[in-house]
C-alpha beads as a LAMMPS data file, in Angstrom:
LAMMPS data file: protein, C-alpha beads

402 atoms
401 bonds

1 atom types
1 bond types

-500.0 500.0 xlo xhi
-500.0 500.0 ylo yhi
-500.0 500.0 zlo zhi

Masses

1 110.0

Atoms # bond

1 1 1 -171.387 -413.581 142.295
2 1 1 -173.565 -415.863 139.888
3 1 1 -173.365 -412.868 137.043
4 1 1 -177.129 -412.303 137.289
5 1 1 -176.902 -408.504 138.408
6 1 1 -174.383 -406.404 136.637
7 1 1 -173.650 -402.601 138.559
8 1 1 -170.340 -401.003 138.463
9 1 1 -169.981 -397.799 139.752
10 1 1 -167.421 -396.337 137.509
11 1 1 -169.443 -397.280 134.672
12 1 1 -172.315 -395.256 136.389
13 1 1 -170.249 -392.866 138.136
14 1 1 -172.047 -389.579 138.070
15 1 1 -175.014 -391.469 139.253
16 1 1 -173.265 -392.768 142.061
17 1 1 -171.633 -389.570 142.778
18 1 1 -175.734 -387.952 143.214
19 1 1 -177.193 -390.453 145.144
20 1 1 -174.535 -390.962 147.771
21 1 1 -174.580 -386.756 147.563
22 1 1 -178.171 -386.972 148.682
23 1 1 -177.332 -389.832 151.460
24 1 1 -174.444 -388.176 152.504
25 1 1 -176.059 -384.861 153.356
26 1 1 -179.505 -386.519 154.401
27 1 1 -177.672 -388.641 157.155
28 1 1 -175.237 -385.153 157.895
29 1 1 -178.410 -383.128 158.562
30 1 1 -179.911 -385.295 160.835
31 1 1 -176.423 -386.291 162.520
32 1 1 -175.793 -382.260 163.259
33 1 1 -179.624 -382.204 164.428
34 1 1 -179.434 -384.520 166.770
35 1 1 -176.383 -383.295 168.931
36 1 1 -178.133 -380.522 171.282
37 1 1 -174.866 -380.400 173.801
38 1 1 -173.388 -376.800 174.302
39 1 1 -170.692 -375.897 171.169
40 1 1 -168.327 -375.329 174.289
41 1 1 -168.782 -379.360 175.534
42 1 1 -165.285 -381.335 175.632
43 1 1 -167.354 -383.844 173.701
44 1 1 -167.319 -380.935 170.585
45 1 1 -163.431 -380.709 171.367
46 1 1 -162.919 -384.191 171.026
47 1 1 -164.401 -385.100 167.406
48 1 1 -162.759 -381.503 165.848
49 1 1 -159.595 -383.401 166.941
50 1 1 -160.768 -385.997 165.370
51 1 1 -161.988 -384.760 162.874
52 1 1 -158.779 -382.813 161.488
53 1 1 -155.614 -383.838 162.758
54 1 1 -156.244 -387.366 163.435
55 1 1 -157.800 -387.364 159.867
56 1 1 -154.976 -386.145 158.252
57 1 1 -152.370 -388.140 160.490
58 1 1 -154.580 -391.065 158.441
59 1 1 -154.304 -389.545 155.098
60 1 1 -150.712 -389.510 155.186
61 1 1 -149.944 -392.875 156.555
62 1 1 -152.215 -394.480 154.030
63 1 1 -150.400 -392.513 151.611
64 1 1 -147.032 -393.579 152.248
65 1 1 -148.364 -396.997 152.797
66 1 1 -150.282 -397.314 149.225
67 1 1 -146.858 -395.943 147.797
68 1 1 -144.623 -398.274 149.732
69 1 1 -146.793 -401.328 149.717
70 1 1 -148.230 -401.072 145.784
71 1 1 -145.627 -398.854 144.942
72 1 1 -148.698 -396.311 143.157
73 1 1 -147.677 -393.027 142.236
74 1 1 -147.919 -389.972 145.239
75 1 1 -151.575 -388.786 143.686
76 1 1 -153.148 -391.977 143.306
77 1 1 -151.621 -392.847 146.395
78 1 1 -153.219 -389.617 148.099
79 1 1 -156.242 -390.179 146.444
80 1 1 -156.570 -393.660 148.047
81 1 1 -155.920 -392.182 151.433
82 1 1 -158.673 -389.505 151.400
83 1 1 -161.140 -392.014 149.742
84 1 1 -160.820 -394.502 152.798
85 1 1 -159.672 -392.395 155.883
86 1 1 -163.183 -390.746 156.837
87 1 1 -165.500 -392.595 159.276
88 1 1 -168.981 -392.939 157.910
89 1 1 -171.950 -390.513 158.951
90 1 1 -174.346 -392.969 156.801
91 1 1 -173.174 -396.332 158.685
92 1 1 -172.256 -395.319 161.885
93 1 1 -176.248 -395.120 163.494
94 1 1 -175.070 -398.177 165.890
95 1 1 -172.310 -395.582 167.796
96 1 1 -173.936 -391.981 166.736
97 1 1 -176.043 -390.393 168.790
98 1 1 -179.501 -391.800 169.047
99 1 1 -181.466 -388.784 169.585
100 1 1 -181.435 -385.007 171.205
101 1 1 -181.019 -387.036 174.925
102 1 1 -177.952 -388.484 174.453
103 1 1 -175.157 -387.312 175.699
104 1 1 -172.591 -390.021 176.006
105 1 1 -169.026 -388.717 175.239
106 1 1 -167.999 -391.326 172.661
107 1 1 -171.140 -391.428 170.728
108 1 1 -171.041 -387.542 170.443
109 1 1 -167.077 -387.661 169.588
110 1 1 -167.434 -390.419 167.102
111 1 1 -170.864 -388.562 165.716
112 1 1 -169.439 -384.854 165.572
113 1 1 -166.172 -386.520 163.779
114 1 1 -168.582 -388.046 161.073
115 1 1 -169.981 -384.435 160.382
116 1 1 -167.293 -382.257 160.096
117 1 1 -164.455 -385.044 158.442
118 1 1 -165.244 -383.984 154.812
119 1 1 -164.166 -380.836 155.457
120 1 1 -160.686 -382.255 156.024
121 1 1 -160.794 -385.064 153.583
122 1 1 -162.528 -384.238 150.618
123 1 1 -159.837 -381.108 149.965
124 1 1 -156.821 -383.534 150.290
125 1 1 -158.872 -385.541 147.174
126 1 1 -159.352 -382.036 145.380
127 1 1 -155.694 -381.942 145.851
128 1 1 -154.739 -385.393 144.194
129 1 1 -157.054 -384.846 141.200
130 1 1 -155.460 -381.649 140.612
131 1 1 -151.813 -383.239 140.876
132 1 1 -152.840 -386.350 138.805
133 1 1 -154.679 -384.090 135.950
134 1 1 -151.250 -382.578 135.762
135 1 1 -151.190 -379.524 138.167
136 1 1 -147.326 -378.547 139.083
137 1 1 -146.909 -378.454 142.826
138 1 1 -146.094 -374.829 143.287
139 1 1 -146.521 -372.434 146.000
140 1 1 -149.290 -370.221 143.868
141 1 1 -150.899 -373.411 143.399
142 1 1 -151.070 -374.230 146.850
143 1 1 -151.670 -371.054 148.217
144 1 1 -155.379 -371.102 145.554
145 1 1 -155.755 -374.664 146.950
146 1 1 -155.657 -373.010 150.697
147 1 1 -157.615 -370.672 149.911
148 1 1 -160.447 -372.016 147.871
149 1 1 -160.465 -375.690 148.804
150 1 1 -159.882 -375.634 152.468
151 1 1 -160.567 -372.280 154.530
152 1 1 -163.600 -371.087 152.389
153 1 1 -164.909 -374.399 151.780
154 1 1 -164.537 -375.404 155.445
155 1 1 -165.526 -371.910 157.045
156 1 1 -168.052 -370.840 154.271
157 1 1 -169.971 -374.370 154.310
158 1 1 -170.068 -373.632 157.969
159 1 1 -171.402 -370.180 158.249
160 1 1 -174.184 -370.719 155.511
161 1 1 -175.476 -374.297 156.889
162 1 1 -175.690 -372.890 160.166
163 1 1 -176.785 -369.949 159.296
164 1 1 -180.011 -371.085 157.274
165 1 1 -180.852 -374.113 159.499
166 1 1 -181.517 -371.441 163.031
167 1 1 -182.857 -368.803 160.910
168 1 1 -185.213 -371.158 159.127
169 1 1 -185.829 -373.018 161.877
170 1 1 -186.852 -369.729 164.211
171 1 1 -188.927 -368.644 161.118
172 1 1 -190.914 -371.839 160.723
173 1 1 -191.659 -372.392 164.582
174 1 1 -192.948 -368.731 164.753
175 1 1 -195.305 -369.285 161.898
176 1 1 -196.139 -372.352 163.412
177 1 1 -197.104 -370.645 166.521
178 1 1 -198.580 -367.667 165.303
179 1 1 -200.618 -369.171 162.611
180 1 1 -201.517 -372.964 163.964
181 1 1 -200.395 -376.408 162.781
182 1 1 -201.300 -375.392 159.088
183 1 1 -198.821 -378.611 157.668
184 1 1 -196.634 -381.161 158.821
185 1 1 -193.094 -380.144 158.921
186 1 1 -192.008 -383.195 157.034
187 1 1 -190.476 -381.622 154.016
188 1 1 -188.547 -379.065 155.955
189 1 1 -185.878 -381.105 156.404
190 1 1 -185.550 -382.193 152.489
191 1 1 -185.912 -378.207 152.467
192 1 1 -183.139 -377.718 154.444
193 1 1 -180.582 -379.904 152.839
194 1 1 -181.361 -379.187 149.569
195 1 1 -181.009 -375.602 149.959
196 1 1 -178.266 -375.671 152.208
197 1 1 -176.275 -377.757 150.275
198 1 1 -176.753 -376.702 147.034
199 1 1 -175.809 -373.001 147.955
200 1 1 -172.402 -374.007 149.663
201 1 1 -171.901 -375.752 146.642
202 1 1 -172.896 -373.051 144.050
203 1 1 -170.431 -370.524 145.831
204 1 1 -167.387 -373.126 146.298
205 1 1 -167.916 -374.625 149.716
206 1 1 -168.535 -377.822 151.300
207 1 1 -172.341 -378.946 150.994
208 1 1 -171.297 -381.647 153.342
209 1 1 -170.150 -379.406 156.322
210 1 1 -172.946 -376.821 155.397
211 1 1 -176.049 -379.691 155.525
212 1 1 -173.834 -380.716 158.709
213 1 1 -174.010 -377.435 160.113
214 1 1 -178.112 -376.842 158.718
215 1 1 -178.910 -379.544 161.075
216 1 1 -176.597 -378.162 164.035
217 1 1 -178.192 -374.656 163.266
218 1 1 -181.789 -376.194 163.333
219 1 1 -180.968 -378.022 166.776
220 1 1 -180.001 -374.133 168.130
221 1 1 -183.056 -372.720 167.228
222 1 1 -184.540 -375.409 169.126
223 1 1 -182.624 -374.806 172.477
224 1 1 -183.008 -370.955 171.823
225 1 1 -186.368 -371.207 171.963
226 1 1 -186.901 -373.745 174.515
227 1 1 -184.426 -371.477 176.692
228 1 1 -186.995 -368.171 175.964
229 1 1 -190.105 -369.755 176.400
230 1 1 -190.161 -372.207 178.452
231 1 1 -193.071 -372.219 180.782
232 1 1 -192.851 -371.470 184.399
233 1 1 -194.805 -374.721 185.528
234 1 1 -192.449 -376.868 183.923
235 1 1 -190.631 -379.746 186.149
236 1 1 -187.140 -380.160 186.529
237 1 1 -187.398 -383.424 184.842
238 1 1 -188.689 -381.801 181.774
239 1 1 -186.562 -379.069 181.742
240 1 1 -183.759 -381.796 181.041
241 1 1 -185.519 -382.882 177.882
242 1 1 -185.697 -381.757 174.107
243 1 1 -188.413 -379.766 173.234
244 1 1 -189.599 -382.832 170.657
245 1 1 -189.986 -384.870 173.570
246 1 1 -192.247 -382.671 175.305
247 1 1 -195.033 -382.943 172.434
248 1 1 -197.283 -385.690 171.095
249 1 1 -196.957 -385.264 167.125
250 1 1 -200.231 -387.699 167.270
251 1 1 -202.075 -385.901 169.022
252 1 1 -200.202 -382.559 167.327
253 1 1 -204.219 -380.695 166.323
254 1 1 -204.858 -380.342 170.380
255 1 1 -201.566 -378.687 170.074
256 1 1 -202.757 -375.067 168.482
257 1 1 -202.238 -372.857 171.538
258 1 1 -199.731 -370.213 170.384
259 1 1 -197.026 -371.991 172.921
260 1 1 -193.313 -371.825 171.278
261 1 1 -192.005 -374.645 172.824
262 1 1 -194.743 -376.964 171.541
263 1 1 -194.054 -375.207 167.950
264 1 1 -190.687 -375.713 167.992
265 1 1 -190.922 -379.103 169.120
266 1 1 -193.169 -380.380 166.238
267 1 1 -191.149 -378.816 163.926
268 1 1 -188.000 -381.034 165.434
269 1 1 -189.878 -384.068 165.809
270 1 1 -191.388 -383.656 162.074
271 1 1 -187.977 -383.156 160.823
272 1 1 -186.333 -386.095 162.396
273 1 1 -188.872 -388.839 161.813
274 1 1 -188.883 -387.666 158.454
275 1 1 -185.454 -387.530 157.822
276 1 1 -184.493 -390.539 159.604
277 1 1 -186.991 -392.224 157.310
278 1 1 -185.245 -390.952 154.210
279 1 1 -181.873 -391.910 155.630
280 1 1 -182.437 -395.650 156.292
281 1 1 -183.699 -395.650 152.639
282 1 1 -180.802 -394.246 150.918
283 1 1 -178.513 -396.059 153.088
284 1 1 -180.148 -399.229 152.183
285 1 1 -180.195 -398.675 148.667
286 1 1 -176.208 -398.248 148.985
287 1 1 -175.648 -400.819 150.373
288 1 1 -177.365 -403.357 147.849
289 1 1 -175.650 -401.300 145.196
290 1 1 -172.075 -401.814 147.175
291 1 1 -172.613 -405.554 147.754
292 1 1 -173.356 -405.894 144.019
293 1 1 -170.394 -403.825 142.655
294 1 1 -167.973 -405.612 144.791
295 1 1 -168.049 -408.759 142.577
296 1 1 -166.006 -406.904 139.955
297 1 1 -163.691 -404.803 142.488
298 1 1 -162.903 -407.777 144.717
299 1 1 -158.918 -407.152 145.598
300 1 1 -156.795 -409.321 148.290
301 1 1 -154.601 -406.088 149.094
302 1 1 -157.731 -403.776 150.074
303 1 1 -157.978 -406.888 152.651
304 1 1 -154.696 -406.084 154.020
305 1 1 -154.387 -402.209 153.572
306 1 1 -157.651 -402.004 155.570
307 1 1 -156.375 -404.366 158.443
308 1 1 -153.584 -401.897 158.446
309 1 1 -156.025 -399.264 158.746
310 1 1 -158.421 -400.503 161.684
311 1 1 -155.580 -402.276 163.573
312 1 1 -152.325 -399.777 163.529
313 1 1 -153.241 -396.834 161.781
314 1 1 -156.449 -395.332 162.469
315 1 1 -155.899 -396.498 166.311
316 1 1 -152.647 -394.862 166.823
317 1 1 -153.446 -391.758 164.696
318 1 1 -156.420 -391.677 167.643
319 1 1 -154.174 -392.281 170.527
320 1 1 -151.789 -389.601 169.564
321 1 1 -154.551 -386.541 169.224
322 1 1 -156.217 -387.268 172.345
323 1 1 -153.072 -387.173 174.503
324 1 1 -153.890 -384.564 177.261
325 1 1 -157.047 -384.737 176.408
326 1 1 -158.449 -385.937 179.634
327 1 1 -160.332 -388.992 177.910
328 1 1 -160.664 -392.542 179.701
329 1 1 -158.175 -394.962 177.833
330 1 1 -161.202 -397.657 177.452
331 1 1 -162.998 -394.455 175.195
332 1 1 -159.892 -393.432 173.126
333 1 1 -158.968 -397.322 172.555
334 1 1 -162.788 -397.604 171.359
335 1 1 -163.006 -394.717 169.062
336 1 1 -159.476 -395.640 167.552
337 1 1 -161.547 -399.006 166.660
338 1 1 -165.073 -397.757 165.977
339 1 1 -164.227 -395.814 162.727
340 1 1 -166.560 -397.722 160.290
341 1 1 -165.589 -396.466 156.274
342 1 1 -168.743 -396.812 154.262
343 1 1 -171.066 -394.526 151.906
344 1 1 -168.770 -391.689 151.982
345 1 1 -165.712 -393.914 149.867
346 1 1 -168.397 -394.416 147.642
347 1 1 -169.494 -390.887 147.085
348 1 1 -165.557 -389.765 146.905
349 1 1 -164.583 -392.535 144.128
350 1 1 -167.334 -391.623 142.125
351 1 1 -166.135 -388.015 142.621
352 1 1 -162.554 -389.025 141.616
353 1 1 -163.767 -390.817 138.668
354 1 1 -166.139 -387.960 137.719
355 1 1 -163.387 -385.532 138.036
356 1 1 -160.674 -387.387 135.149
357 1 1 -159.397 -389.985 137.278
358 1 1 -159.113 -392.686 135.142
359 1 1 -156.731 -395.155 133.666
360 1 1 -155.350 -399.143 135.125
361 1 1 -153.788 -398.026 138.175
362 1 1 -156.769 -396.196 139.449
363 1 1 -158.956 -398.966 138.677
364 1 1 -156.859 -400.692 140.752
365 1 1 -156.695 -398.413 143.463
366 1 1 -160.755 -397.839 142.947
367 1 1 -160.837 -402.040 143.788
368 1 1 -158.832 -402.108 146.682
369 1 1 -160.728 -399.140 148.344
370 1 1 -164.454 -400.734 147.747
371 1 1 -162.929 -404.099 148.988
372 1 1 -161.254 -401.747 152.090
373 1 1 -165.019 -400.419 152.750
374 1 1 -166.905 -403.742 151.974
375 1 1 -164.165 -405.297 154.844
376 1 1 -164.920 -402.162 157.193
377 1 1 -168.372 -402.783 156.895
378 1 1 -168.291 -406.876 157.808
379 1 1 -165.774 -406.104 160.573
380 1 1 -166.735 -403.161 162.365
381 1 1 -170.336 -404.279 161.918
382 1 1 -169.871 -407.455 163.501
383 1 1 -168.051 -406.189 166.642
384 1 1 -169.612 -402.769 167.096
385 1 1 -172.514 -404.447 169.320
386 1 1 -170.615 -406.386 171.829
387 1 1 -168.312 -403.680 172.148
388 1 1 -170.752 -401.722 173.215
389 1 1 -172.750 -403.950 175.731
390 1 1 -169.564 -404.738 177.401
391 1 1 -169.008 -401.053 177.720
392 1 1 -172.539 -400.449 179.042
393 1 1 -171.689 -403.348 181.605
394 1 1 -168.721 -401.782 182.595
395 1 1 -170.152 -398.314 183.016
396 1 1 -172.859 -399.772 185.093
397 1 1 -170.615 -402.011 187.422
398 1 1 -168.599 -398.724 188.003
399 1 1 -171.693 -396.764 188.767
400 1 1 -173.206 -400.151 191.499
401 1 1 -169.657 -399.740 192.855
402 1 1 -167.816 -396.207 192.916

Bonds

1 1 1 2
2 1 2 3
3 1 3 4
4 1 4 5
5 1 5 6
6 1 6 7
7 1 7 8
8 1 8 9
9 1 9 10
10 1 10 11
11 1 11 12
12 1 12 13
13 1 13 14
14 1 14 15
15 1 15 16
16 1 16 17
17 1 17 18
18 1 18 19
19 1 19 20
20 1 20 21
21 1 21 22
22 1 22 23
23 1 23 24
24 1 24 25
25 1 25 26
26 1 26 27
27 1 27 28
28 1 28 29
29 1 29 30
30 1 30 31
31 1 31 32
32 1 32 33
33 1 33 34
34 1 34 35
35 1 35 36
36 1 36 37
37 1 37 38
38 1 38 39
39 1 39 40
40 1 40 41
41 1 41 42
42 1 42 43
43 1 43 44
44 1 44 45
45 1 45 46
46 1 46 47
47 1 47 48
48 1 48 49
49 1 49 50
50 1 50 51
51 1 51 52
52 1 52 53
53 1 53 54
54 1 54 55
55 1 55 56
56 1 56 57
57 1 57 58
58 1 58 59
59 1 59 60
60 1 60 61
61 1 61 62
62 1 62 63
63 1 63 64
64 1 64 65
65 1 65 66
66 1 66 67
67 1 67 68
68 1 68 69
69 1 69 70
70 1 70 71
71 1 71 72
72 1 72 73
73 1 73 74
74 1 74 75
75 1 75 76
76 1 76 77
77 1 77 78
78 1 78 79
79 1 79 80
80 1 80 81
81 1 81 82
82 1 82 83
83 1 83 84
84 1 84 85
85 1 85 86
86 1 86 87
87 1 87 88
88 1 88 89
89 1 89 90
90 1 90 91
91 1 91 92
92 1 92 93
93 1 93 94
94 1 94 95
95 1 95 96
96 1 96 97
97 1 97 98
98 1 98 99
99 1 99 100
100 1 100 101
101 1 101 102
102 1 102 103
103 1 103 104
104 1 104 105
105 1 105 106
106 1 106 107
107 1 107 108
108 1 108 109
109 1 109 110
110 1 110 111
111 1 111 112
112 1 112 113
113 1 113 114
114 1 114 115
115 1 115 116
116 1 116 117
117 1 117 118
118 1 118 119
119 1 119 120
120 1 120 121
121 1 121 122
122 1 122 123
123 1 123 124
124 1 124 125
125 1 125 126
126 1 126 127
127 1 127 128
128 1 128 129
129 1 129 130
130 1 130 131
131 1 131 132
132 1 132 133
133 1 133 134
134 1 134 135
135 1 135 136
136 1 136 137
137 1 137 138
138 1 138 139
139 1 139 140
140 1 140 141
141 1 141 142
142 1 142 143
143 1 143 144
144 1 144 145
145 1 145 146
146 1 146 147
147 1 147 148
148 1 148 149
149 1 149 150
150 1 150 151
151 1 151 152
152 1 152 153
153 1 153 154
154 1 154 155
155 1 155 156
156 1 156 157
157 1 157 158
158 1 158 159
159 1 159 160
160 1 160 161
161 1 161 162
162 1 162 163
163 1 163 164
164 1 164 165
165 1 165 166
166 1 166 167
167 1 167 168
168 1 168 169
169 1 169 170
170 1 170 171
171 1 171 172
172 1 172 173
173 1 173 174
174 1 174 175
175 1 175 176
176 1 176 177
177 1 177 178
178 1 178 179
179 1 179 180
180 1 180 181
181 1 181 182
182 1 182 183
183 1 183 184
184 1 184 185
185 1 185 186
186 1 186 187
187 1 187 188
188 1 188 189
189 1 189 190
190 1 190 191
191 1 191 192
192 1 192 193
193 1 193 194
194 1 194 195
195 1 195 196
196 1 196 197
197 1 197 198
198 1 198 199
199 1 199 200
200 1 200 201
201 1 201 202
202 1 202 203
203 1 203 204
204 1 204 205
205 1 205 206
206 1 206 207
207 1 207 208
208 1 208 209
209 1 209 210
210 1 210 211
211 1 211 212
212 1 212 213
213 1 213 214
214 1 214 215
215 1 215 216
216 1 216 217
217 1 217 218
218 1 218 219
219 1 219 220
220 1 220 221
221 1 221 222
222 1 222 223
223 1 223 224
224 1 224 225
225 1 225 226
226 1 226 227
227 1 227 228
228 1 228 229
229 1 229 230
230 1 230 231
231 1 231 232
232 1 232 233
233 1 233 234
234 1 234 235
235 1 235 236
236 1 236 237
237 1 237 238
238 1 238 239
239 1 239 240
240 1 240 241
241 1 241 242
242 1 242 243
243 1 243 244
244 1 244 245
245 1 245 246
246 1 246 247
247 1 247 248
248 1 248 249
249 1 249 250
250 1 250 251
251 1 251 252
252 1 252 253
253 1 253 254
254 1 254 255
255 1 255 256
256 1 256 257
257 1 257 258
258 1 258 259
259 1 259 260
260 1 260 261
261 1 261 262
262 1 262 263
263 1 263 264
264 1 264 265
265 1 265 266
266 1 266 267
267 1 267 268
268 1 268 269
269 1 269 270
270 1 270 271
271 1 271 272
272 1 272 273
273 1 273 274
274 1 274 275
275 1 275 276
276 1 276 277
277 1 277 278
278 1 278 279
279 1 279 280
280 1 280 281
281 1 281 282
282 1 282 283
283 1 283 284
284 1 284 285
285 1 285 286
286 1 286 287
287 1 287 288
288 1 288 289
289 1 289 290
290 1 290 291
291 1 291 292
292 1 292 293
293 1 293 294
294 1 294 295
295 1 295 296
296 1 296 297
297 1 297 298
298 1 298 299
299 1 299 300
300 1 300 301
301 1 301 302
302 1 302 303
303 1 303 304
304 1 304 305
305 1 305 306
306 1 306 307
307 1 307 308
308 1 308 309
309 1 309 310
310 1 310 311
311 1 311 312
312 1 312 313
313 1 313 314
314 1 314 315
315 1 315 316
316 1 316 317
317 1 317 318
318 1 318 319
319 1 319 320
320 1 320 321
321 1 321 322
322 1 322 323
323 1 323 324
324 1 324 325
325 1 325 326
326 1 326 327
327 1 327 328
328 1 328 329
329 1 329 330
330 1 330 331
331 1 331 332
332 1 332 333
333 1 333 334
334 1 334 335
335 1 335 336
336 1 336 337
337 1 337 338
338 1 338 339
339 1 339 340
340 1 340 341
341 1 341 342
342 1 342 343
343 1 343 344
344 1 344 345
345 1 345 346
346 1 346 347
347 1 347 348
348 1 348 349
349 1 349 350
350 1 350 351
351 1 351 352
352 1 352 353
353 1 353 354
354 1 354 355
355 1 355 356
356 1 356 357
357 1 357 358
358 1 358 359
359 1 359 360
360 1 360 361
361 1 361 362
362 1 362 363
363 1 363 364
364 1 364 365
365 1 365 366
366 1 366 367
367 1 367 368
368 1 368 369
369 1 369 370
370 1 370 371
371 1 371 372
372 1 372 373
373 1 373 374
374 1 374 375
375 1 375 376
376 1 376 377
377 1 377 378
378 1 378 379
379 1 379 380
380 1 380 381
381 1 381 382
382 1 382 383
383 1 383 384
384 1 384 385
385 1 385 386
386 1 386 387
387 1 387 388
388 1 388 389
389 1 389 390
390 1 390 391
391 1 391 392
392 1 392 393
393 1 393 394
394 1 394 395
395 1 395 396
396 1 396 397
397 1 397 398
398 1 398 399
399 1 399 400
400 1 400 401
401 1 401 402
């Protein structure tokens, strides 16, 4: 504001574009590792719906409404949808899951939505840049766009993220066992994502979904080993719990028996202090770097187009996938609101700009989507809280009195 710092991010774009890579798939790691309910729960059901149709049903009206409203051409105009329809994995720690233990239904929907939304939104950008660099709309274009951007980049990002993080994570807890607590597991997670994401990326899929999925595979290593080798003498209590909540990482050198489910559990707990750590870092970088930027991308009608966004669109788009769906009306009205935009705009507007989108009118559209996230960020982080405790209040008094 007083001209003392100077960052823009489209002067510094492919900067921008690697460090909100690296918080991106940090925070989608440790999002997927932290949601230990079966892959059949409703709660899994719920964010895919989320996740994909609602997603899209908020591409398109943002689309038409950035055409109608600015009157932008239909690429930019798609571009700006995809850029500010996908809740946050980075920002959304206040109504994610807080650890392995938590099983509420509308932190796991709203958390399992933030891991697997790129895989619906970042294709739908691939698709704008390629109509705004001049691709013709034609059927064998679309049907390599199909192809390439969305069912192998969705499915193969999958497969290999999930695949690495249980194999690895089997792998590591049976050295651990067999061999003693020769290191901390610390770097296993940095380990993880890195190679995770960088091989979904090398072969054409999403290294969002796949460091997503790393973390998901990771957590089923951990249940498939607490499942096989769980002691006999255990209670009932602690059969309940994670198997990182079952060991003492400081007291983790009385811990060399050759017991699995202490292995596997200091290998979880390493992970997630370590990547939580890492996480809160990145995200706070961001978000000095965001606050700074916005002095020269301050626009009124990102104001308005995100008011439109929290208040009709995102809400209704919501309402409409979870009819049927057997969810409380308090829940789906709450998830239609909690849908905080944040680090991942950033990371696709450096990937737009990186990728040949340039000129006035993006510019423009580039100011009204930081001002959209900057607003998401004041308003959904202002109301998140009570929103919550009254929930929690609610859910008790309904408990005192059935």
């Amino acid at each position: 504001m007083f001209g003392v710092l100077h960052i823009d991010i489209l002067k510094h774009a492919d900067l921008v574009a690697h460090i909100t890579e690296i918080t991106m798939a940090a925070s989608l790691f440790i999002t997927g590792l932290k949601l230990r309910l079966p892959l059949k729960s409703r709660s899994w059901r719920t964010g895919m719906r989320l996740a994909f149709p609602a997603m899209l049903l908020t591409v398109a009206a943002m689309t038409v409404l950035m055409h109608w409203i600015m009157g932008f051409d239909w690429p930019l105009a798609l571009a700006f949808g995809a850029i500010v329809a996908p809740t946050d994995p980075v920002l959304a720690s206040l109504i994610s899951v807080n650890d392995a233990r938590d099983d509420d239904a509308l932190r796991v929907a709203i958390s399992s939505e933030a891991g697997m939304n790129d895989g619906s939104a970042l294709p739908l950008l691939v698709l704008a840049l390629l109509l705004f660099n001049g691709e013709s709309l034609n059927g064998a274009m679309l049907t390599h766009w199909t192809a390439k951007e969305l069912l192998w980049a969705i499915g193969g990002g999958l497969l290999m993220g999930f695949t690495l993080g249980r194999l690895i994570g089997l792998m590591v807890t049976s050295l651990r066992s067999a061999h003693g607590d020769i290191a901390h597991n610390d770097f296993l997670a940095l380990a993880l994502i890195a190679l995770s994401y960088s091989l979904a990326q090398w072969l054409g899929a999403s290294g969002f979904l796949a460091a997503f999925a790393a973390g998901v595979g990771l957590r089923r290593a951990e249940l498939r080993v607490f499942k096989r080798y769980r002691p006999d003498d255990m209670s009932e209590k602690e059969r309940d719990l994670p198997a990182e909540a079952l060991v003492n990482p400081n007291t983790r050198m009385d811990e060399q028996d050759n017991n699995m489910v202490k292995s596997v559990g200091l290998v979880v707990g390493d992970v997630l202090s370590f990547g939580d750590t890492i996480e809160r870092l990145l995200a706070a970088l961001m978000m000095v770097v965001l606050g700074a930027t916005l002095a020269h991308h301050w626009n009124i009608y990102g104001v308005l187009l995100g008011l439109l966004l929290f208040v009709v669109v995102r809400p209704l788009a919501v309402w409409l996938v979870t009819i049927r769906a057997g969810i409380p009306v308090v829940q789906r009205l709450l998830i239609g609101w909690l849908g905080i935009r944040g680090i991942g705009s950033l990371n696709y507007i450096a990937f737009a700009w990186v990728h040949g989108m340039e000129g006035e009118q993006a510019e423009l559209m580039v100011d009204m989507a930081l001002t959209l996230v900057v607003s998401s960020i004041v308003i959904h982080g202002v109301t998140v809280t009570p929103l919550l405790n009254w929930r929690e209040r609610r859910l008790e008094a309904r408990q005192r009195n059935p």
